[in-house]
C-alpha positions as CSV (number, residue, x, y, z in Angstrom):
1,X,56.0,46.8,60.8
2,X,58.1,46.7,64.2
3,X,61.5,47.0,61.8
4,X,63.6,49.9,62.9
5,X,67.4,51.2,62.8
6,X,69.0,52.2,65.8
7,X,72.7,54.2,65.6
8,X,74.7,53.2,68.3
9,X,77.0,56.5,68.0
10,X,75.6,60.0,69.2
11,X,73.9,61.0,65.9
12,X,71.5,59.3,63.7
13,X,73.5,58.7,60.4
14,X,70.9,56.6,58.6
15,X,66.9,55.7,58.5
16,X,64.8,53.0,57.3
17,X,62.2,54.4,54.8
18,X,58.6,52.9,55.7
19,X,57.0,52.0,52.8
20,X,60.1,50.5,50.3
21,X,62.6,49.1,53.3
22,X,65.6,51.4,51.9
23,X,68.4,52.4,54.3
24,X,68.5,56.0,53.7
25,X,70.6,58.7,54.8
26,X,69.0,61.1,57.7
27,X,71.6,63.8,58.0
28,X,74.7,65.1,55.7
29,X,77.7,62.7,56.1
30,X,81.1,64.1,56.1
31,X,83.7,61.4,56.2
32,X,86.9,64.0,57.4
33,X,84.4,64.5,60.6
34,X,83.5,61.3,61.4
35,X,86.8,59.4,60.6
36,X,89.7,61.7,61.2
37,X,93.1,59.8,59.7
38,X,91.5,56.9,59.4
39,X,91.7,55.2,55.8
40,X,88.8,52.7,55.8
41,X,85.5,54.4,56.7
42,X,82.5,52.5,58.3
43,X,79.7,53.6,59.7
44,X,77.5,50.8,61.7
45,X,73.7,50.7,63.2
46,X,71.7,47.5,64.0
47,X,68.6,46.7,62.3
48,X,65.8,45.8,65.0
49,X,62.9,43.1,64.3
50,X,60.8,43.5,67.3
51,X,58.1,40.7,66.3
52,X,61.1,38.2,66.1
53,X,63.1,40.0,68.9
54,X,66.1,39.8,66.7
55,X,69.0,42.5,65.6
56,X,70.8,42.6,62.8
57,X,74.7,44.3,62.3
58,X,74.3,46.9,59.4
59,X,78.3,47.9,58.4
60,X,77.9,51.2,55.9
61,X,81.7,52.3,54.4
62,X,81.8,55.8,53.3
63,X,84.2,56.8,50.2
64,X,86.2,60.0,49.7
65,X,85.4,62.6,47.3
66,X,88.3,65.7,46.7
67,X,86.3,68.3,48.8
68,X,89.2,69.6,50.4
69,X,92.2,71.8,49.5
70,X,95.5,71.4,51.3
71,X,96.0,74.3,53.6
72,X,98.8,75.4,55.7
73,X,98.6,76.3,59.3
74,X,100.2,79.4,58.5
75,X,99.6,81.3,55.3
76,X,102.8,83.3,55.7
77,X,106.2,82.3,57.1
78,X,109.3,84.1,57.6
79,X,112.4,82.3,57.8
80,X,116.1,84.6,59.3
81,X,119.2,83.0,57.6
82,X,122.6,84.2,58.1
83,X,124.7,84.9,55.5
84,X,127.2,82.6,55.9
85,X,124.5,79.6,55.9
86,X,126.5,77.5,53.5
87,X,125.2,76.1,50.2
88,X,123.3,73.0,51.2
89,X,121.8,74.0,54.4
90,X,118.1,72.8,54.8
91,X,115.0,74.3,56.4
92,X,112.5,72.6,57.6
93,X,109.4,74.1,56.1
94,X,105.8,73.7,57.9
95,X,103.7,70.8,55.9
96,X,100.1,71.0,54.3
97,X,97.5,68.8,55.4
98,X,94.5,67.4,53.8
99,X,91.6,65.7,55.1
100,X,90.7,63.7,52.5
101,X,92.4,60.3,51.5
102,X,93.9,58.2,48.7
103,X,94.6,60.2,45.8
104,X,92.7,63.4,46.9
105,X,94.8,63.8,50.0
106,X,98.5,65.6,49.7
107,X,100.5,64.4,46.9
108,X,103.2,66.8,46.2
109,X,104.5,69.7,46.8
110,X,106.2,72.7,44.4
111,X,108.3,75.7,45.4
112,X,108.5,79.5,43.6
113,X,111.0,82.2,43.5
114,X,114.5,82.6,42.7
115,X,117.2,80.8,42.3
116,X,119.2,81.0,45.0
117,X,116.8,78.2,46.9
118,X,115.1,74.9,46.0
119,X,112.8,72.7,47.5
120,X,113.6,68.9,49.2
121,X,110.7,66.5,50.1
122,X,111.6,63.9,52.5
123,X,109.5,61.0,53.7
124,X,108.8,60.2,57.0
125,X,108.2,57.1,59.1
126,X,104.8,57.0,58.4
127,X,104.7,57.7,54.9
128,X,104.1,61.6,55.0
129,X,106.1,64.5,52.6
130,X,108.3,67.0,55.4
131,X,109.2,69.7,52.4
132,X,112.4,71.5,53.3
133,X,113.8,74.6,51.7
134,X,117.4,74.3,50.0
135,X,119.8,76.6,49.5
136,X,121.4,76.6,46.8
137,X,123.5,79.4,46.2
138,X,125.3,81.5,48.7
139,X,123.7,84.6,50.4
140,X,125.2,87.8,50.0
141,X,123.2,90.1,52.2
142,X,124.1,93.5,50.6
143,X,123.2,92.0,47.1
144,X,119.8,91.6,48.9
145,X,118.4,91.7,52.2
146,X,114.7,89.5,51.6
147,X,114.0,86.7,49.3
148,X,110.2,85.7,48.8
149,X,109.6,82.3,48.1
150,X,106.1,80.7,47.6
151,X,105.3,77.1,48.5
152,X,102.6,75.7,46.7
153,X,100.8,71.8,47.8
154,X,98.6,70.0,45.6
155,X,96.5,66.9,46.0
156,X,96.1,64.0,43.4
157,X,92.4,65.1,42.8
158,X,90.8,65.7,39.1
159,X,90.7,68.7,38.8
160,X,93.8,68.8,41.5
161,X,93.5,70.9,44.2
162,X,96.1,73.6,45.4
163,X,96.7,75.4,48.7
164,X,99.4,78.3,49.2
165,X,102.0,79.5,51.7
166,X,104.4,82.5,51.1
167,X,108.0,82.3,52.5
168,X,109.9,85.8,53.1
169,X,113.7,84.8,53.9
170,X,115.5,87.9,55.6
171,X,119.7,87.6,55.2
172,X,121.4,88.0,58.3
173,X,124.7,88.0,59.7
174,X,126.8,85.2,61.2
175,X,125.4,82.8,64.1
176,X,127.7,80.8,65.5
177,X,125.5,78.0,67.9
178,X,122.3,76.8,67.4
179,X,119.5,76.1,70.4
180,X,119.8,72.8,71.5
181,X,117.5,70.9,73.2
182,X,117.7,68.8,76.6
183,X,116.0,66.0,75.0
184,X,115.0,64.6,71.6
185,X,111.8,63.8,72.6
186,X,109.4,64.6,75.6
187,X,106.5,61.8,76.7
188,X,104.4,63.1,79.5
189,X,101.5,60.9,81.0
190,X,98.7,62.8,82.6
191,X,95.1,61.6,83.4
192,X,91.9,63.2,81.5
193,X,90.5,65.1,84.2
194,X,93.4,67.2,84.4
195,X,92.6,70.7,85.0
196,X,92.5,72.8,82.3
197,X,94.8,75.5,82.8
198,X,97.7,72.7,84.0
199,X,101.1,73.1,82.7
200,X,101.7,69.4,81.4
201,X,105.6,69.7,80.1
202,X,108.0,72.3,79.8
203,X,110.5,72.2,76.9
204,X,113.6,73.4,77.2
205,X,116.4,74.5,74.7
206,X,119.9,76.3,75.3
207,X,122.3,78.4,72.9
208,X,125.5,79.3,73.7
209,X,125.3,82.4,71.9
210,X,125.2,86.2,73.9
211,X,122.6,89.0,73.0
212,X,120.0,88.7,70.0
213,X,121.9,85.4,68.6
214,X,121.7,83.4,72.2
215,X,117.8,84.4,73.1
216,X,115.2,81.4,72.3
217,X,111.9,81.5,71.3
218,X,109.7,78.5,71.3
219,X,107.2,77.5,68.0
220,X,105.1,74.5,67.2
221,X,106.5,73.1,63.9
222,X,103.8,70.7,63.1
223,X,100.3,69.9,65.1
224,X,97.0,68.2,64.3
225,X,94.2,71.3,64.3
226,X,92.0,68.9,66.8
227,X,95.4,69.4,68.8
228,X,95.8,73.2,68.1
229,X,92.8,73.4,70.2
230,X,93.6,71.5,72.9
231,X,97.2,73.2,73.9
232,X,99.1,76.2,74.1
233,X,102.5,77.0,73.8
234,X,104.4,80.0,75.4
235,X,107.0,81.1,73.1
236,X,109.2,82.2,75.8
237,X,109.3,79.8,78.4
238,X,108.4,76.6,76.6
239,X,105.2,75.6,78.8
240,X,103.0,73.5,77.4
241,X,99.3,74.4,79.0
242,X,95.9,72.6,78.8
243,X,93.7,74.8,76.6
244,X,90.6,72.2,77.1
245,X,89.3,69.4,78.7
246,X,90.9,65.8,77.9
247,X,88.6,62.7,77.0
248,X,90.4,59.6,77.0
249,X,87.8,58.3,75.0
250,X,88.2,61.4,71.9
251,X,91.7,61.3,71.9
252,X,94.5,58.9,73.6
253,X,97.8,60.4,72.4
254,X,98.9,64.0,70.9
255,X,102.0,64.3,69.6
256,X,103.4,68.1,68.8
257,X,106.4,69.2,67.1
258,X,108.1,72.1,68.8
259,X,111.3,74.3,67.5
260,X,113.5,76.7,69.3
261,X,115.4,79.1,67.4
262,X,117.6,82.4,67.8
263,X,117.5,85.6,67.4
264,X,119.3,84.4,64.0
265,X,118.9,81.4,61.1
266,X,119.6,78.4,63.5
267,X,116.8,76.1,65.4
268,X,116.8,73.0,66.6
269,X,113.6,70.8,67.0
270,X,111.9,68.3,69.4
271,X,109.0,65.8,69.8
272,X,106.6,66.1,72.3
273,X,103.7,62.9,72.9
274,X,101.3,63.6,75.3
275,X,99.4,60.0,76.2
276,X,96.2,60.6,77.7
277,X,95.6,57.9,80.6
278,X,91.5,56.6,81.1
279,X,89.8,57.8,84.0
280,X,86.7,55.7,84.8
281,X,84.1,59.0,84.2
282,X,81.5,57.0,82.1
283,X,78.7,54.9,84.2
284,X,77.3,52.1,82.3
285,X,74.6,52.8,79.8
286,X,71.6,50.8,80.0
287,X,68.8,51.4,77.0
288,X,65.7,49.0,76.4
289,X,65.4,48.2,72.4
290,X,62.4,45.9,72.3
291,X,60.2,44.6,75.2
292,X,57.3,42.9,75.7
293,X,54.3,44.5,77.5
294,X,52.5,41.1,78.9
295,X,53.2,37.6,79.1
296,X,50.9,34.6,79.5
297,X,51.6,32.5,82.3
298,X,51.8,29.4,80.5
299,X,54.7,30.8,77.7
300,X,57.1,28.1,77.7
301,X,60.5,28.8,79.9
302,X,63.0,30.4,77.1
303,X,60.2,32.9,75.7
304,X,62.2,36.0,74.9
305,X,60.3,39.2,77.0
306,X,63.2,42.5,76.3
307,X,66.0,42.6,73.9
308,X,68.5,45.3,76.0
309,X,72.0,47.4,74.9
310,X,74.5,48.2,77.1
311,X,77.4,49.9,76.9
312,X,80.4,52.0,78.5
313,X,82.6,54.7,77.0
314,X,85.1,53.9,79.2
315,X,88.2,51.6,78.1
316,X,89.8,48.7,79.5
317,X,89.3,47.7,83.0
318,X,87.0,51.0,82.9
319,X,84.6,49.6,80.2
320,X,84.3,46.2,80.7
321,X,80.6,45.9,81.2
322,X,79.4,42.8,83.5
323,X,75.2,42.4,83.6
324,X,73.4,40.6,86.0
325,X,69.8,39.9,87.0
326,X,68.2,39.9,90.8
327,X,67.8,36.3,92.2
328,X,64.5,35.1,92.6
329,X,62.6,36.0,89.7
330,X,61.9,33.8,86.7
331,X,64.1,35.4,84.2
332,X,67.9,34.8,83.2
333,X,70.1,37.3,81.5
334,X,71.4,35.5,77.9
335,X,74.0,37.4,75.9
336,X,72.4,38.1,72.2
337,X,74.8,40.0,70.1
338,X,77.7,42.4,70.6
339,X,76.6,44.3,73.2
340,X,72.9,43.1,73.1
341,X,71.2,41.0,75.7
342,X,67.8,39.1,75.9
């Protein structure tokens, strides 16, 4: 009696079942939606005692099971290589991603076809496969026109799991420059109550070229899906554009990589990192988690009367919380635990 479990997070992961005191689960738990990229999982309530006005840290860590396939963004891709690409070359291909971690999350990748191309996995800075397409035997474009090509990702799960894209290569004739960029990378800074709508960067790239070999269009290469929904990318200009609303709080950085290629086989490819900055759009949350409703007049001065949570979504500056009582009343303000006061 007066035991209870409070969720300090917007949904009510767990309960406390009356009659035998197990914490059980009050809703399904997905770990991929509640902790995006993150490798150790843990979910946290406080247990309440309101008799003893006391709270207790509850720290639950949720473990991976293979319920997810790697997918590509894009089922089908069509690569234009000229035939005088020589023997070598790479292509960056677009990666799989998998939500789940460890050894059910991406593990390798395996390319189909013919033998005129062959598959590359490199590793980048933070660990993860970039597959890139190899050629390995000159193109002759009147031998044939199209090559299809199918990339195939599997996960380390048992039974694995397996996700498909196909690859159509059309041969093409000489291309002598390739799009460069203005920069290697692109950082843009904007606040979270941008507008949506707002251009926040344009990217631009260049190509010596004239006619169909010297006109860019603009791609995303690679991009989170939370991402995917939050900007937009016109192909021919290179804006960037707010697709949604920003929430410091959801989301501090995005980072987006964007190609340019020509009207032929050639590309070149740039990073764009867009840091969200904190606006200070949260107010301080005050919530009463056990209170008394009377108190005798002779209960001895440090008699705890209301066990309170407070709490702002804001960060730094923004959410440093500071709680203080009126002067003149019998009461002081003590700091209990976390974010708890009594």
């Amino acid at each position: 009696r007066g035991v209870r479990i409070v969720s300090e997070g917007s949904m009510e992961h767990f309960a406390l079942h009356e009659k035998t005191g197990h914490l059980v689960t009050a809703a399904r738990i997905d770990r991929e939606q509640l902790c995006e990229e993150v490798q150790h999982c843990v979910l946290r309530c406080a247990l309440i005692v309101e008799g003893q006005m006391q709270v207790y840290g509850i720290q639950v860590e949720i473990t991976d099971i293979n319920d997810n396939a790697p997918s590509f963004r894009q089922a089908e891709k069509e690569l234009r290589m000229s035939e005088m690409t020589a023997p070598g070359s790479r292509f960056p291909l677009s990666e799989a991603h998998d939500p789940d971690s460890g050894r059910n999350s991406l593990q390798s990748y395996e390319l189909s076809g013919d033998e005129h191309f062959s598959l590359a996995v490199q590793t980048g800075p933070g660990g993860d496969q970039r597959p890139e397409l190899v050629l390995a035997k000159a193109l002759d474009r009147e031998e044939a026109a199209f090559h299809e090509l199918v990339l195939r990702a599997s996960d380390g799960g048992d039974p694995a799991r397996t996700g498909t894209a196909r690859i159509r290569v059309t041969v093409l004739d000489a291309n002598d420059n390739a799009p460069v960029f203005s920069q290697a990378e692109y950082t843009v800074r904007v606040p979270e109550d941008v507008p949506v709508g707002s251009v926040l960067v344009t990217v631009t790239a260049t190509d010596a070229d004239e006619g169909l070999y010297g006109q860019v269009k603009y791609s995303i290469q690679k991009i989170t899906e939370k991402a995917s929904q939050t900007f937009q990318l016109d192909d021919n200009t290179g804006a960037i554009t707010l697709l949604q609303g920003l929430d410091f709080e959801d989301g501090a950085s995005y980072e987006l990589e964007v190609q340019a290629h020509d009207g032929g086989a050639l590309f070149d490819t740039t990073k764009v990192v867009v840091c969200v900055t904190d606006v200070n759009d949260n107010v301080p949350d005050i919530s009463m988690r056990s209170a008394l409703s009377e108190i005798s007049e002779d209960a001895p001065s440090g008699t705890v009367v209301a066990l309170l949570h407070v709490q702002d979504r804001d960060s730094g500056a923004n959410g440093e919380v500071r709680c203080s009582l009126d002067e003149g009343i019998p009461f002081r303000l003590e700091k209990s635990f976390e974010d708890y006061y009594r």
